[in-house]
N, C-alpha and C positions, 0 to 999 in steps of 0.2 A: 175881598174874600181871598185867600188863601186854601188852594184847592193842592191835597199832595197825592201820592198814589208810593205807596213804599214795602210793595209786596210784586216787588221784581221777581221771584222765582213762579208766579200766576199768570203772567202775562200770556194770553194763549196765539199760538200761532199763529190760527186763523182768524185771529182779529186783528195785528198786524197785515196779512198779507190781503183783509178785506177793507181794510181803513185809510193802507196808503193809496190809495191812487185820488182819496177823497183829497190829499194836501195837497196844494200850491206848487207847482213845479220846481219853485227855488229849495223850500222845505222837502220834497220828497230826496231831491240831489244830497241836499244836507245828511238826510239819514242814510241814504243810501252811501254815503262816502266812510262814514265808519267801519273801523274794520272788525271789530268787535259785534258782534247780534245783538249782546246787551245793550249797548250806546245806541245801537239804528232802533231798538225796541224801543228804549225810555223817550228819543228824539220824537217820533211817534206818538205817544202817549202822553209826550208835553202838548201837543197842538192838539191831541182829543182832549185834553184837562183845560185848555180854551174854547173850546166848542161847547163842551161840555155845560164850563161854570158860564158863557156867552147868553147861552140857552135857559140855564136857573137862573140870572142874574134878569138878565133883556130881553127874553121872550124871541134870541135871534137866533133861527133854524139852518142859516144859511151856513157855507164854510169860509172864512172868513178871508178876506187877499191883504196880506203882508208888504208893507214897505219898510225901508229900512234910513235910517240915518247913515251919516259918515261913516262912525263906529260901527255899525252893523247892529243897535238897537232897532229892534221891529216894534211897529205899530200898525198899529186895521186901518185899511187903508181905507174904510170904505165907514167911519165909526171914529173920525179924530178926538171925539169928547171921551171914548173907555181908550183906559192903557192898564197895558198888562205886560207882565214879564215870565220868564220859562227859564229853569235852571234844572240840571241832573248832575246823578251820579249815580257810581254802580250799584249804591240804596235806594236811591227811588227818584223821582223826578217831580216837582213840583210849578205851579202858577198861579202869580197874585195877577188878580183883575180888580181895580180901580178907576174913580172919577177923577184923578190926580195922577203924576207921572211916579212909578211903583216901580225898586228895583227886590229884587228876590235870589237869594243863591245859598243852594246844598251843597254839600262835600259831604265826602265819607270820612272820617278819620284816621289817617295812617300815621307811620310812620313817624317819628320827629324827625326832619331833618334841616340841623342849625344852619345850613349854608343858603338853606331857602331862606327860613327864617332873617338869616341877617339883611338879606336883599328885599323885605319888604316890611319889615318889622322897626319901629324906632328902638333907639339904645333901652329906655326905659322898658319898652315890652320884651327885647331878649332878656333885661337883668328880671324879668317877670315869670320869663320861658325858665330859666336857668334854674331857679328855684323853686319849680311848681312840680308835685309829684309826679303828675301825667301832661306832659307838655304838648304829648299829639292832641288830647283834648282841648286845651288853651289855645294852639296857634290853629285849630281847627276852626275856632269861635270867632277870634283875631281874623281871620281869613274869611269866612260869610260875612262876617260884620264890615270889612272895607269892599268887598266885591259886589255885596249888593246893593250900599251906597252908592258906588260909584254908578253903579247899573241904574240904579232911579233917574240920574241926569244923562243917561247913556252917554258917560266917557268913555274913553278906552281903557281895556286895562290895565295897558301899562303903567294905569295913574298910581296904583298900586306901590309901586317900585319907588315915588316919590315919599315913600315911608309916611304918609300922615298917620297920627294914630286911630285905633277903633273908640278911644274915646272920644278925640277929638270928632270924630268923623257923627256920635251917635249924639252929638252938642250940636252940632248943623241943623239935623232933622229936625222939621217944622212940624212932624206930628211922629206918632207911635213907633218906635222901633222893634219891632215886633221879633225876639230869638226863641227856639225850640231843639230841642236834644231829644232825636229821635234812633234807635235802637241801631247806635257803630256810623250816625250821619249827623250834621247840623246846623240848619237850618236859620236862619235869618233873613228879614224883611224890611226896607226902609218904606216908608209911603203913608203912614196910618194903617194899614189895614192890619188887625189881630184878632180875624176868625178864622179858624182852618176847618177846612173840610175834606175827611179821609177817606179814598176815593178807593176802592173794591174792582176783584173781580166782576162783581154781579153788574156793573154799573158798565164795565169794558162790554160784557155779553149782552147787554142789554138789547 
């Protein structure tokens, strides 16, 4: 399941400043080191959107303890059979939970900028970019689509830069590639899983 939460301007304060001390000391450093409120908010609200769908999914109350791979891929450390993944932006923040290793990642849409582009784009998808009317939408999709690839086998992301392309990369996947265009964000999911569930204030205040 695909759990997202994309109504950043609700997030209420006091649910923030009553939620963090519930996360994992390595996780609360994480949020806390943003310098931005929005980024330590959504940081936050990634690890209540796993407690959360933990809780609907597996009946687990507890909060859950985090280890990491090489790359810095997290897994429950305490739960090796679910894997989940946690991805933001200044839109919202989402996490896919799976029986299978699931990688998941949002962006917001900006800017075109071809210099990025060329460093992680193959030839064929700039002559794609070059002529597409809205290119910040195409290399936005281009961009979920290899980042949360890669995030399913937790590489790192530099793998990115190795230019493979998004089609190549959605020819790998052994099940579902699950993409969505959510209102200036977008969203994509490697792993099988394509149910989303749109996650509320009312559910924060709970």
């Amino acid at each position: 399941m695909i759990y997202i939460f994309d109504r950043v301007d609700l997030i209420p304060d006091v649910f923030i400043s009553d939620f963090l001390p519930n996360m994992p000391i390595d996780r609360q450093k994480k949020a806390l080191k943003y310098k931005r409120a929005i980024d330590r908010n959504l940081c936050v609200v990634g690890y209540w959107l796993l407690c959360f769908g933990l809780r609907k999914e597996y009946n687990i109350e507890e909060y859950p303890r985090l280890s990491y791979n090489e790359h810095g891929k997290p897994h429950l450390t305490d739960f090796p059979d679910i894997f989940f993944n946690i991805s933001h932006c200044s839109m919202g923040v989402t996490c896919a939970i799976s029986e299978s290793e699931v990688g998941v990642d949002i962006q917001d849409v900006q800017v075109y900028n071809s210099d990025v582009a060329k460093r992680v784009c193959t030839n064929e998808e700039i002559g794609q970019l070059a002529k597409c009317p809205q290119p910040e939408h195409y290399f936005c999709k281009l961009w979920t689509i290899k980042e949360s690839f890669i995030k399913q086998f937790g590489a790192s992301v530099e793998c990115i830069e190795n230019k493979f392309s998004a089609e190549w990369a959605i020819t790998q996947s052994p099940g579902y590639v699950f993409t969505y265009w959510g209102e200036g964000y977008h969203l994509c999911c490697f792993g099988g899983e394509n149910e989303m569930v749109f996650v509320g204030k009312y559910e924060l205040e709970s």
